[in-house]
C-alpha angles and dihedrals in degrees: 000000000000109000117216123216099284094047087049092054095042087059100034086053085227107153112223110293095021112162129228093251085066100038083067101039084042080051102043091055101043091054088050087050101051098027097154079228090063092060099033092124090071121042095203095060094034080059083051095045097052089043093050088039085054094050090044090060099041088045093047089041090049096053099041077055092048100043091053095052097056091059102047117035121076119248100261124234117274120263098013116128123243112261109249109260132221086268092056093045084044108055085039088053090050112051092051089055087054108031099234108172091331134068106285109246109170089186099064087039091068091043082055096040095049093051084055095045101049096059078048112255107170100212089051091050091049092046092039090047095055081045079050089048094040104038089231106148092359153030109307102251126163096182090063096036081052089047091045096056100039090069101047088040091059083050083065096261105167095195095049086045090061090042085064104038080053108053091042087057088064098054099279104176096358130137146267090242096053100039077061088060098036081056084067106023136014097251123094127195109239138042096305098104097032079055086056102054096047095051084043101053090046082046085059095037094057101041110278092125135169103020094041087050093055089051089051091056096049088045095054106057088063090060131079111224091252082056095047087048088050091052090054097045081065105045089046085082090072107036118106133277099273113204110233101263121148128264093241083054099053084047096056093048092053094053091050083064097034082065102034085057091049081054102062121069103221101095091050096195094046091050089045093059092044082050090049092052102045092061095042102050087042087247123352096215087082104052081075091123099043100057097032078064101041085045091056091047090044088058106036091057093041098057098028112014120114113243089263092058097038082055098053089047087059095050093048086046088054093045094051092051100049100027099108085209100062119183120207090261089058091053097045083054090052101043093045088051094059083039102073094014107046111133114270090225089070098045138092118248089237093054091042087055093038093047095043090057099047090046083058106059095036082066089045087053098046101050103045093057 
């Protein structure tokens, strides 16, 4: 919803008249006041917090809007409408490209489409992008579907995010040379693949979830880790503003959610190994410690460790995995690794995104250090 003043005020807590200057201290205080950290000893405050914490930004985001235009349009004629807006364009395009509740006419849908995506709205880019791809309403054209989605994609489009990951991952902009090896093996020379990470992994970051996730996978095992990291130097430029939290912290709270999805029953695989573990550990929540450490080492070799020590973290992984007298530290191990490598298919769409974010600024806090 778009809150208007009042609503901005009441949440806010700002009294009539109130300046700038006290909507952000007011602002300030009241995220101190309701941080999800603050409550993660209790799930169902931690939910209220993040909710509160959500209507705190968009208030403080809509009033900093609001307040600007006020002081910058000027006041419109009386009695002249409104011009339509790329929303408008947008839900009229669409339903004519899809033929919802009207006669499906994919030609005046990209008129439609163009005049939303050139003030700049995200979800008209991403569909008139795919009608670019297809040729449905207009000319086939890969370039300006790439174009389109690209900038609705950079407006955090996660749609648009797994469009791209997914046409670089079949060769989009490579060359000659390495359409000629794709032809033979999956792997290409050049920044293809490292593309299709990075889109991938925004793709992740922002929802997309499951299928994103696979493609990930698959992506990933044509890349070297300096290439990774450099997919994700790149995609770093569109993840969100991370708050400066510790590492150890990030890890505890991913933990918090790697249970919490063990837990539920509805990825049965996924509940079945958390089962597993827990009767076989005499109870997981205990060996805390243990994987919030192993998960630490795990990633910090991964993303930073030389190919010696990349190579001694798989062998104690392995170790840990197949010795029939396991210690607490082998568990943990254990345990860390599925953590942050579980197999997507198995997963939630809210633990992928949650994962994958927290993956994310433990590597941005790893690496600017």
């Amino acid at each position: 919803m778009a809150y208007d003043l009042q609503d901005c005020c009441r949440i806010l807590e700002l009294d009539p008249g109130a300046t700038w200057e006290d909507a952000k201290r007011s602002y300030r205080e009241l995220v101190r006041v309701w941080h999800p950290d603050r409550f993660a000893h209790d799930p169902a405050l931690e939910r209220k917090a993040q909710e509160k914490l959500k209507q705190l930004n968009l208030a403080f985001e809509r009033l900093e809007h609001l307040l600007s235009a006020a002081a910058q349009k000027p006041p419109r004629p009386p009695n002249q409408p409104e011009p339509p807006n790329g929303e408008q364009f947008f839900t009229e395009g669409q339903k004519l490209f899809f033929g919802n509740g009207v006669a499906k006419d994919t030609v005046s849908a990209v008129h439609l489409l163009r005049k939303s995506a050139d003030i700049g709205f995200a979800p008209a880019q991403y569909l008139l992008g795919h009608a670019c791809f297809s040729g449905e309403g207009t000319s086939k054209n890969t370039n300006e579907a790439a174009m389109w989605w690209t900038r609705a994609a950079e407006q955090l489009h996660a749609g648009a995010q797994f469009a791209l990951g997914c046409l670089y991952h079949k060769g989009y902009n490579a060359s000659i040379v390495a359409k000629v090896v794709k032809s033979t093996v999956d792997w290409q020379v050049g920044d293809t693949k490292i593309e299709a990470y990075k889109w991938l992994n925004l793709a992740l970051t922002y929802g997309f979830g499951i299928k994103a996730g696979v493609l990930k996978q698959e992506v990933s095992g044509c890349l070297i880790e300096k290439q990774r990291n450099e997919a994700r130097r790149r995609a770093s430029a569109f993840y969100p503003k991370y708050p400066s939290i510790p590492t150890e912290d990030i890890l505890n709270q991913l933990i918090t959610w790697f249970f919490e999805e063990g837990n539920s029953p509805s990825h049965m695989q996924m509940h079945n190994f958390y089962s597993k573990m827990q009767s076989k550990t005499g109870g997981i929540h205990k060996l805390r410690p243990d994987i919030r450490e192993r998960a630490l080492e795990h990633l910090t070799n991964t993303f930073l460790g030389d190919t010696l020590t990349k190579t001694g973290g798989f062998f104690k992984a392995v170790g840990s995995a197949w010795s029939p007298n396991r210690s607490a530290d082998d568990w943990g191990r254990l345990i860390a690794r599925n953590m942050v490598e579980y197999p997507y298919d198995y997963l939630s769409d809210t633990f992928i995104q949650r994962r994958e974010n927290a993956i994310n600024h433990i590597w941005l806090n790893l690496t600017r250090r």
